[in-house]
N, C-alpha and C positions, 0 to 999 in steps of 0.2 A: 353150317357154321362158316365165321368168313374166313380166310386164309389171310392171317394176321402177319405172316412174313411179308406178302404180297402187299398188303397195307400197308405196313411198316414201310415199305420201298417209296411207296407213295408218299408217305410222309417225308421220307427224305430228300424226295425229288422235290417238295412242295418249298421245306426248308430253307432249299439251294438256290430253287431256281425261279421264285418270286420275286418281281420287281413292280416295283410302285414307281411311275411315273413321276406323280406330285413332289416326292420327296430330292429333297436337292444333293448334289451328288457327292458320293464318300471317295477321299479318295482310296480305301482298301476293297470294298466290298462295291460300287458303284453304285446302283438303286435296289438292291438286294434288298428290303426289309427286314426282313426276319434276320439277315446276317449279320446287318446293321445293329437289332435290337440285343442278339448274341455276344457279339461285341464288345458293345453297353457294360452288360451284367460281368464278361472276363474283365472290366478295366474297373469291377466298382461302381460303375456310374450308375447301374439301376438295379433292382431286385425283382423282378417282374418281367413276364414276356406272356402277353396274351396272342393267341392265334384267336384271328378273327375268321367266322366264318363266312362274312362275305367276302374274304379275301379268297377265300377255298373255294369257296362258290366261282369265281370269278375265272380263276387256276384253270379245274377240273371240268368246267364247262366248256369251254375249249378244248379241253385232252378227251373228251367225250366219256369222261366219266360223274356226271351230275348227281349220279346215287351214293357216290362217295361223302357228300353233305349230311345225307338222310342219315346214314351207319353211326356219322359222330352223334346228330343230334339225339339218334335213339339209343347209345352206348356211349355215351361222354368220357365216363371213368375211366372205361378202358384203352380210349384213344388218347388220354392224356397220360396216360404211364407210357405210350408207343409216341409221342412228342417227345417226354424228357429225356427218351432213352436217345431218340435222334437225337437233342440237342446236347445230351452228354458226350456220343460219339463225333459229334461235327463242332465242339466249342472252338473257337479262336485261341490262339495266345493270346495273352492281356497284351499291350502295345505301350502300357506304362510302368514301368519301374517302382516298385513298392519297396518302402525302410522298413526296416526291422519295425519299427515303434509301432507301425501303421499294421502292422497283420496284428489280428487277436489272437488269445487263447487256445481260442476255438482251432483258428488255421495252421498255428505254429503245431498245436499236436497233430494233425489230420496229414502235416510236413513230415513228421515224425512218424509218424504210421509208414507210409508212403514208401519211405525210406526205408525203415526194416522191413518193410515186405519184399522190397527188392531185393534188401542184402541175405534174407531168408529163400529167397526161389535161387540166388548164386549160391549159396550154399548147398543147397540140392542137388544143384546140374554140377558142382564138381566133387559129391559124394562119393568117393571109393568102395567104402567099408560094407557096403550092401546095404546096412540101416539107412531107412526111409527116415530121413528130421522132417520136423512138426514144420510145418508150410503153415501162417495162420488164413484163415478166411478170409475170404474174395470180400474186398472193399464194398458194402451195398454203397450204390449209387445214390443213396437218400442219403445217408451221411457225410455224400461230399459236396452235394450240390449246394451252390449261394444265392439260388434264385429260385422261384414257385412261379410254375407252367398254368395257365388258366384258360380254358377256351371260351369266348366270347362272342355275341352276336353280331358286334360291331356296329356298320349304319342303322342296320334295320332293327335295333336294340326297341324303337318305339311301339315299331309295327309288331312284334314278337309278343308282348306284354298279354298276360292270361288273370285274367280274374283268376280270386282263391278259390273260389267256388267248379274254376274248371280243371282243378288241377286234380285229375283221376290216380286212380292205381296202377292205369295203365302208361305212365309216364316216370314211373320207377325206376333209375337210371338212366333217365333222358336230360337232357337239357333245357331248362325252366327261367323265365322271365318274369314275378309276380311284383306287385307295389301296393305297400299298406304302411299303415304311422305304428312307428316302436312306442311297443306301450314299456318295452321291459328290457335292459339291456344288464349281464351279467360284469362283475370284475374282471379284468382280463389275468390269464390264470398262464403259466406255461403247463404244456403237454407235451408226454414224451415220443418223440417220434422213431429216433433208434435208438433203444437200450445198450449199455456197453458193459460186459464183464469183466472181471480179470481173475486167473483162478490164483489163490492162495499157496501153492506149491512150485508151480510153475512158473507161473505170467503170464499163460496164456490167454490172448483175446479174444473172446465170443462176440458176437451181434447178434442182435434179436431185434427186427420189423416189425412195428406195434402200429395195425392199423385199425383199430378199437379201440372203445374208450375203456376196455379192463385188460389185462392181460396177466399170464401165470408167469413169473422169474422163470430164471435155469439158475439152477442149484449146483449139478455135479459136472466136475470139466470134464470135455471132448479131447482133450490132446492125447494122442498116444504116446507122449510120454509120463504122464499119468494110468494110461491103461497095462503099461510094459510095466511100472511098478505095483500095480494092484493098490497102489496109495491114491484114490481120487482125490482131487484137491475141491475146495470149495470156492464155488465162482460170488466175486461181488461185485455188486455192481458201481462202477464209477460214474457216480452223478457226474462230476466236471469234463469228463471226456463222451457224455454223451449228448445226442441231439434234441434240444427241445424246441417246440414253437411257439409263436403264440396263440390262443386259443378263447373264446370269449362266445357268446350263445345269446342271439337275439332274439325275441318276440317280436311279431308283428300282426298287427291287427287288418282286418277288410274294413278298407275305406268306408266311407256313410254312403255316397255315393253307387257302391256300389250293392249293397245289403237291401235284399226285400224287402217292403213292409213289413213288419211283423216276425221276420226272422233275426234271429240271433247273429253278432259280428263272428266271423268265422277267423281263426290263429293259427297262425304258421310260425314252428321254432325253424332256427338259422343258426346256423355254427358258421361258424367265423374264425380263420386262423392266417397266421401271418400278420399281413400284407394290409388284410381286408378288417382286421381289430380297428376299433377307437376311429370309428367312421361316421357314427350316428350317434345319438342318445335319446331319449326316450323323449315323444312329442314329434317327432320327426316324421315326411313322407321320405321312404326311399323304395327303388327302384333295385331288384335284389336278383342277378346272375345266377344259377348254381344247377346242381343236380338234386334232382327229388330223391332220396334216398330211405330206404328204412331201419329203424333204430332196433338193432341185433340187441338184446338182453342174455344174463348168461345167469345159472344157476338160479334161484326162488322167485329172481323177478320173471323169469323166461317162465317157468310152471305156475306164476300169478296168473299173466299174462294169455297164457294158452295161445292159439292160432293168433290172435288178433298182435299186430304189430302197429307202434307208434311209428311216425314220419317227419324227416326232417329236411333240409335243404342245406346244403355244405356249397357255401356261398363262395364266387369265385371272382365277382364284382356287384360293389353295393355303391349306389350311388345317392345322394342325397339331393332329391331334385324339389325343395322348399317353395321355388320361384317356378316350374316349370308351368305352374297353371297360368301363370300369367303370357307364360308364351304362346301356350294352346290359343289361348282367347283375343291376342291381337296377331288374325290371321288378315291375310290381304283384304280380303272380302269384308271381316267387321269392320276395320278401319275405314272403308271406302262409306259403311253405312253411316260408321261415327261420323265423316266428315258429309253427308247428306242432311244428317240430322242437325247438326251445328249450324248449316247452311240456311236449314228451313226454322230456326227459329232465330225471330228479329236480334234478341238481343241477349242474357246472360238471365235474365230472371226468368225469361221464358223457357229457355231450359232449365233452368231449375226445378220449374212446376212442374214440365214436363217428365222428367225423372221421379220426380216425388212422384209423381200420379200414379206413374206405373210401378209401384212398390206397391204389392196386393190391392190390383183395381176390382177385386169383386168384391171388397169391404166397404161397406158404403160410407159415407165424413170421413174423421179421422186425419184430415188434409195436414194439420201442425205436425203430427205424432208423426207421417208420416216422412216429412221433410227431416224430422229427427233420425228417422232409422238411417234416412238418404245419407245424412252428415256423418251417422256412425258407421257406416260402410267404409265411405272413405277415408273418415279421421284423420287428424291434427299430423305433427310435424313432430317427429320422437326426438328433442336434446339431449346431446351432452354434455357435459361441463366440462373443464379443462382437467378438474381435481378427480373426474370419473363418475360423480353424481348423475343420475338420468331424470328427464323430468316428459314423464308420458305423453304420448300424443294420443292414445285409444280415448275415446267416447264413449261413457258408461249413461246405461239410459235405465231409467224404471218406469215401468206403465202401472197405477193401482188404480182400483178402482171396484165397480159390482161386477158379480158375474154374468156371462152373457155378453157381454162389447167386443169379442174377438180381440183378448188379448195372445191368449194361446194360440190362435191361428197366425198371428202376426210372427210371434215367435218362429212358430212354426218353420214359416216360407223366408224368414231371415238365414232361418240354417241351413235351409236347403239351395239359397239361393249364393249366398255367400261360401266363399270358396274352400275356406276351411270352418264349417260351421259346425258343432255339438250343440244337439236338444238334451237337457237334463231336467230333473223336478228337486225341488231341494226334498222334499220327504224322501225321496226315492233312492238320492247319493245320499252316503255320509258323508261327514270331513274327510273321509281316507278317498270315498268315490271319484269324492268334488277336486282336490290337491294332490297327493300322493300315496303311494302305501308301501309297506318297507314285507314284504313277503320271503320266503326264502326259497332257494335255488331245491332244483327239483334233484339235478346233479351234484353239484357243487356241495349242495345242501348249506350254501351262504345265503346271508342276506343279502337282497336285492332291493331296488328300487323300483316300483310300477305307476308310471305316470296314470293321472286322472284326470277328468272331463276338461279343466282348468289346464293342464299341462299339454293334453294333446293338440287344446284349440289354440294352442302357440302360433301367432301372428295369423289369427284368426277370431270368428266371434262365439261366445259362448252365450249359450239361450237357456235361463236360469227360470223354469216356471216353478210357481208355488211358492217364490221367495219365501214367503213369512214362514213357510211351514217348517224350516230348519231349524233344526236343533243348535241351544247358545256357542257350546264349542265350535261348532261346524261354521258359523260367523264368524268366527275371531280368525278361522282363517282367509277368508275373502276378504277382510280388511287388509290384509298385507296383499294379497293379487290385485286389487283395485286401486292402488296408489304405489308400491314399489314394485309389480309385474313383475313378482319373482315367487316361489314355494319354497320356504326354509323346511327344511325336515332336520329334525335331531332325537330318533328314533335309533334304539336298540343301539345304540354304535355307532350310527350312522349319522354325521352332519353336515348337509351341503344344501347348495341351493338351485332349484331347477327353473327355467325361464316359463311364464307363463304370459308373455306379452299379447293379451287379449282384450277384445271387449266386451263389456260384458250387459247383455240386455236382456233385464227382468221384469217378471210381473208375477203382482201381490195383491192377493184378494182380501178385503176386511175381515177385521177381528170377528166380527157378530154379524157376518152371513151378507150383511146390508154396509155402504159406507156412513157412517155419524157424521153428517156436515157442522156437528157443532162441534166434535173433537176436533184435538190436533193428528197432523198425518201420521205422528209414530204412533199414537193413541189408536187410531185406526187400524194400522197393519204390524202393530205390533214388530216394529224394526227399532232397532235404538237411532236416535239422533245420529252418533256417530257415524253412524252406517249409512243412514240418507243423506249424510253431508258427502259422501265419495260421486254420488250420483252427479253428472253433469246436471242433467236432468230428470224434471220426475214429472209427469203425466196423472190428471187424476181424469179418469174415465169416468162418468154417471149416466145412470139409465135414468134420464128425466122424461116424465110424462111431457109431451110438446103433439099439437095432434100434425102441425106441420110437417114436422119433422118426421114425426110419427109415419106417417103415409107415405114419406120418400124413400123413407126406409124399406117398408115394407114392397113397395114397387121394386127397388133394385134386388132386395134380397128374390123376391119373386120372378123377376125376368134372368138374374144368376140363374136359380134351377130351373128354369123352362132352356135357355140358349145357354149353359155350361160356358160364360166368359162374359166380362162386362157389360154394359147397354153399351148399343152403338155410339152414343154420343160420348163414353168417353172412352171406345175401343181406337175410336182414329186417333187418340192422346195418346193412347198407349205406347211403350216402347218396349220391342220385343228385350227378352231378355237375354239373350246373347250377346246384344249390343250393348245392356245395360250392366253386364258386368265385364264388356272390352272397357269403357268408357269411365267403369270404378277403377280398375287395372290401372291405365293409362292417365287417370286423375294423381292417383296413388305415384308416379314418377316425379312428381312436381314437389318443391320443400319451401313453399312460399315465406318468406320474412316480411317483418311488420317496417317500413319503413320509421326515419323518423320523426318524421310531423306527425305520424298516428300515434306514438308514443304519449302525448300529452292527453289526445282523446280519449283513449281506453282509460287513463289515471284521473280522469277528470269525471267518464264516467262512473267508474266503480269508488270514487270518494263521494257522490251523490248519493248511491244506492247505501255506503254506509252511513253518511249522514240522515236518510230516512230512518234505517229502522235506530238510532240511537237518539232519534226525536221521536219515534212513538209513532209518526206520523203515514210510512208505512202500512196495508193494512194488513200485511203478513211478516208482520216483526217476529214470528215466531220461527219464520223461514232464516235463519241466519246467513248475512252476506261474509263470506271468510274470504280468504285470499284464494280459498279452491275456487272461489266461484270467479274471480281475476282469471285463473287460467282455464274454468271453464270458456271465458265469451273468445281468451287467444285462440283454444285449441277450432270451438265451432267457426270462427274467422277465417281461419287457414281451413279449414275444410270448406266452408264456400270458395276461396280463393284456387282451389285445386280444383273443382268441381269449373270454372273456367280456363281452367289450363293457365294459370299464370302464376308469375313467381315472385309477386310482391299481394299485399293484400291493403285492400281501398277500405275507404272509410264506409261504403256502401255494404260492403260484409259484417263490419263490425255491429252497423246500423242494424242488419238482419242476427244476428248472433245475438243480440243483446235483444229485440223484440221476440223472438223466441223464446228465451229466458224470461223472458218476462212474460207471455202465455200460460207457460207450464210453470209460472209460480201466480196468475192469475185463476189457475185453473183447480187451486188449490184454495179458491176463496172459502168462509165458513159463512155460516149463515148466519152471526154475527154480525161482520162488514155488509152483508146483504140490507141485513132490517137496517142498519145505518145508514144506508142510500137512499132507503125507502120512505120517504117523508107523509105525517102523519101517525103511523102506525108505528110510531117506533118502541112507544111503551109497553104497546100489547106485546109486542114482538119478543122485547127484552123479558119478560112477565113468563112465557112461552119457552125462552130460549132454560130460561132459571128453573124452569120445571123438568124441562126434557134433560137440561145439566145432572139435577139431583137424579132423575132415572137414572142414567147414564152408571153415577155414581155409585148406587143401589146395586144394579145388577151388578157391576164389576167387582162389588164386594159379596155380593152371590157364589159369582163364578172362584172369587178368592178362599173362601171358606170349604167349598167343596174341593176345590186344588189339595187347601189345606187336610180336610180327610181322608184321601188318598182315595177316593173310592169314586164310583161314576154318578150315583146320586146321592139326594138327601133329603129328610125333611123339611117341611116350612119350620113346624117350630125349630127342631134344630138349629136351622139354622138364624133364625132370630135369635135363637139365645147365644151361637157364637157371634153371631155383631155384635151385638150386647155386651157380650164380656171380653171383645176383643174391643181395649179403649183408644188404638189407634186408630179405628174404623169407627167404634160407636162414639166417642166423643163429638165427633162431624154431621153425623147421622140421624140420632137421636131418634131411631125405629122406633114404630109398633106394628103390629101383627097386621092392621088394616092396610098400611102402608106399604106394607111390602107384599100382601097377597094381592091389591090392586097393579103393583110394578110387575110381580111374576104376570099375572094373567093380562097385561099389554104387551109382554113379550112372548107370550105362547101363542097370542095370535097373529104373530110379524115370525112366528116358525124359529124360534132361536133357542125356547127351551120346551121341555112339554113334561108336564105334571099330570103322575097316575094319579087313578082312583084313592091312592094312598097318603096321596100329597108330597110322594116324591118329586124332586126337582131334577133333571135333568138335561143338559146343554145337547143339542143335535148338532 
């Protein structure tokens, strides 16, 4: 064991006689730091005194004792009770004069204690009569002190940093550095730190050191002059002359980043008091100081419990480092590449392409989709209005289409590539998953708030697969994330509103296994209009028979798995990825404005595009042009204009923002507008298109009947006879039996439904 006096000495010596160079000179204490920060806390000025351990390090290396670092870091707790005792015996005078009005409650009684104890030991020392008078108990030092002692890592705070994953049992009262996003952060509560009595006969004062989260009262007084009369008095306790803190219990989750494949996010609670409350809130990365510690239980929960004990961290500095990834990633070196790259390409479109390219190059086409994701990386220019209104700068993208085109892979390497990225599926979250959830405290046993996929990927992107497959509720609330980037919750008691400033980029496979080119896009993936109007953009992907294309395909996909990375010819396009998210970073500092000669342009364009579809003329009048879609072409303009580091935006951007938009709403053509291009043929076409309409029609009142029966299948007659007698469907319809067994058996063999031996119907 160590010899804690001896230590203690050291610490006092450390206290006194450390001097920082850097700092400019006092005139009381000269370059003393710590006596300096002592000082501080006597005069009010701060509430805080961190010993840093590189400063000890720095000290003790010199005095040849270097293992004096090691003893804090593997006994934290008990070297910071041997700090505050030094810094309670070595405080300063205050050096400012304090009024009456300016001390609290708190310090005018602590005066008043102070004071009868003194006038209680004079009373003592000039006792005559031989009776010993009641002396009350020694002031605990936790009840006077105005400031919380923390030891810290200091510079090397970065290098320190431990995965949740390496944080053993054997670091149980050590000193611990870990960093994950608050999924859950508590009310801040006061706890009592020292209890204070007074007995009911007497006056006498008790103190009791509650260094647990339970503890038992004292009941019957200690004074002997309660014991000389055989009358105990009953002790109570004085909330108002006792010490509390503050107190507040944080969740945090392991980064994505850091988590296995395949493994679960691993969670670490954090107590919080003082100093270090109201630091973070849920969606947050921070960066979190403390001692690993184990969570003592007492009575039923301790015999639940058995051997196995819960663990916490009693945090000593929490810091919120939101922006830090940005600083990781523009180190001297990327920037040197950034500016090689810039160099070697002629002109502002050629990197363009270049960038785009290398967003998943083992995906073969996909070039447009891909300059989309490019843009929604770095995204638009987030306003404020003067009155506090905000009008979004994030990039909301949707890819639909068949299965099989790598939408999910794209997803995928968005998330992983992007710096605050979450993969979700909407079957897989609910509304509470996807937004937030109102849980209750495991302690407290209040209600809490638990951020969700949407909440955590705050100033970051969120990767929403299986759009369609969510449930109605569960939309209604990504309509408010998608246009006011906030989560209202007003659940159980609870009403506020948490930041979800993301973007959001999904994909939606069709209703009936295949895309209907003769439907419309909500008819397909089964999204309401409202909901595809928030979209910047929407991508429709098809697996078209092409044998050209066909064969290119299948050569890249083929030399991927043979050489695991692009064909050479566009590996020398590629740009490593490091560089490619210095170079998103670093776009992302730019807030380009639309001069105002472009002013007329963008209002000139988007008054053409309304006057198409209000003449019909248009061939996707069903695509509605709104004013969202005005500040879709601002937002993707200023996202080209960043992507060349400049701080006004040309007409060459807009030019590009607007042919994009117009891609992904060409790529939404139906085969309607098609056979109308197609000269000759356009009767048969029409003839063709009116047949495949009424299928269409058919099954969807198939699938609607069986909904209607609650059950997984049904008969044919059956259900002829509910079209039938359902006259909102059969009045249109006008079945019979031949008609609708020849519609079932074209979609049994396109794999959509499959009819037993029985003539059940049933949707795969």
């Amino acid at each position: 064991m160590p010899d804690y006096e001896a230590e203690k000495a050291k610490c006092v010596e450390f206290i006194t006689s450390y001097t920082d160079a850097s700092l400019p000179e006092d005139p009381i204490h000269g370059k003393h730091k710590y006596l300096i920060k002592m000082q501080r806390v006597a005069n009010k000025e701060d509430q805080v005194i961190n010993i840093e351990l590189t400063d000890v390090q720095e000290y003790f290396n010199t005095a040849r004792d270097s293992a004096f670092v090691d003893r804090i870091r593997v006994n934290t707790q008990r070297y910071v009770s041997l700090f505050s005792a030094v810094v309670d015996a070595n405080m300063p005078q205050p050096t400012v004069n304090f009024r009456e009005d300016q001390l609290s409650t708190f310090e005018i009684l602590m005066s008043q204690r102070k004071f009868n104890f003194q006038q209680a030991l004079a009373a003592q020392a000039a006792s005559l009569s031989g009776q010993v008078q009641d002396v009350k108990f020694q002031l605990p030092p936790e009840l006077e002190r105005t400031y919380q002692l923390f030891i810290v890592n200091g510079e090397n705070a970065k290098k320190s940093i431990l995965k949740m994953r390496e944080v053993k049992s054997n670091q149980i009262g050590g000193l611990v550095t870990v960093k994950g996003i608050v999924t859950r952060c508590s009310d801040v509560k006061p706890c009592i730190q020292v209890a204070v009595y007074a007995c009911d006969v007497c006056g006498f004062e008790v103190y009791q050191i509650i260094n647990s989260r339970e503890f038992n009262p004292k009941v019957e007084c200690p004074s002997r002059r309660c014991m000389q009369n055989q009358t105990k008095g009953q002790l109570v306790m004085q909330v108002k002359s006792s010490r509390f803190v503050s107190f507040q219990e944080i969740k945090i989750q392991e980064p994505s980043d850091q988590v296995p494949i395949g493994h679960v996010p691993r969670t670490m609670n954090i107590t919080a008091k003082g100093i270090n409350t109201r630091k973070c809130a849920p969606g947050d990365i921070i960066t979190c100081t403390g001692v690993y510690m184990p969570q003592l239980y007492q009575g039923f929960q301790a015999m639940r419990l058995g051997l196995t004990q819960d663990t916490y961290l009693e945090a000593f500095m929490i810091t919120k480092n939101k922006e830090n990834y940005k600083e990781s990633f523009l180190t001297p070196e990327t920037l040197d590449r950034m500016q090689n790259l810039k160099d070697l390409c002629e002109n502002d479109i050629q990197l363009y392409q270049r960038l785009s390219t290398s967003i998943c190059p083992e995906i073969f086409g996909h070039e447009e989709v891909k300059k989309a994701l490019l843009l929604l990386m770095v995204g638009g220019v987030t306003k404020e209005m003067v009155d506090g209104m905000k009008i979004r700068g994030n990039i909301n993208v949707l890819l639909m289409g068949d299965p099989g085109i790598a939408k999910s892979q794209m997803l995928k390497h968005i998330s992983t590539f992007a710096p605050r990225g979450i993969y979700t599926t909407g079957k897989g979250s609910s509304g509470v998953g996807l937004t937030a959830a109102v849980t209750r405290d495991t302690i407290t046993k209040e209600l809490v708030l638990e951020g969700g996929a949407l909440v955590l990927s705050d100033t970051g992107i969120c990767c929403i697969d299986e759009f369609d497959k969510m449930d109605e509720r569960d939309r209604t609330n990504i309509h408010e994330v998608m246009e006011q980037q906030t989560v209202s919750i007003a659940k159980a008691g609870i009403t506020t509103s948490l930041n979800a400033r993301t973007s959001i980029l999904a994909a939606a496979n069709p209703l009936y296994g295949r895309y209907n080119q003769k439907l419309k896009p909500h008819e397909n993936i089964n999204l309401p209009a409202a909901l595809l109007s928030r979209f910047d953009l929407l991508f429709l992907l098809l697996d078209k028979v092409d044998e050209t294309n066909d064969i290119a395909l299948a050569r890249h996909v083929a030399t991927v798995h043979k050489t695991l990375r692009a064909p050479d010819r566009d590996q020398s396009l590629v740009v490593d990825a490091d560089v490619m998210r210095g170079y998103i970073v670093r776009a992302q500092q730019f807030e380009p404005v639309i001069p105002a000669d472009l002013h007329n342009y963008i209002v000139a364009k988007y008054v053409e595009k309304r006057k198409l579809q209000r003449e019909g003329l248009d061939e996707q009048s069903y695509m509605y042009v709104t004013p969202r879609t005005l500040l879709a072409i601002i937002r993707l303009s200023q996202a080209l204009s960043r992507l060349s580091f400049r701080h006004e935006v040309n007409q060459a951007d807009v030019d590009e923002a607007i042919k994009l938009m117009d891609f992904s709403i060409r790529s939404l053509r139906t085969l309607k507008s098609e056979a109308k291009d197609s000269k000759g043929r356009v009767g048969g076409a029409q003839r063709e298109i009116k047949k495949d309409d009424r299928m269409s029609e058919i099954i969807r009142a198939v699938r609607q009947m069986i909904q209607a029966s609650r059950q997984d299948s049904m008969k044919i007659t059956e259900i002829l006879k509910a079209i039938q007698k359902d006259r909102a469907v059969g009045s249109s319809l006008n079945l019979d039996r031949e008609e609708l067994t020849a519609v079932l058996k074209h979609y049994q063999k396109l794999s959509i439904i499959y009819i037993d031996d029985n003539e059940n119907v049933l949707f795969i």
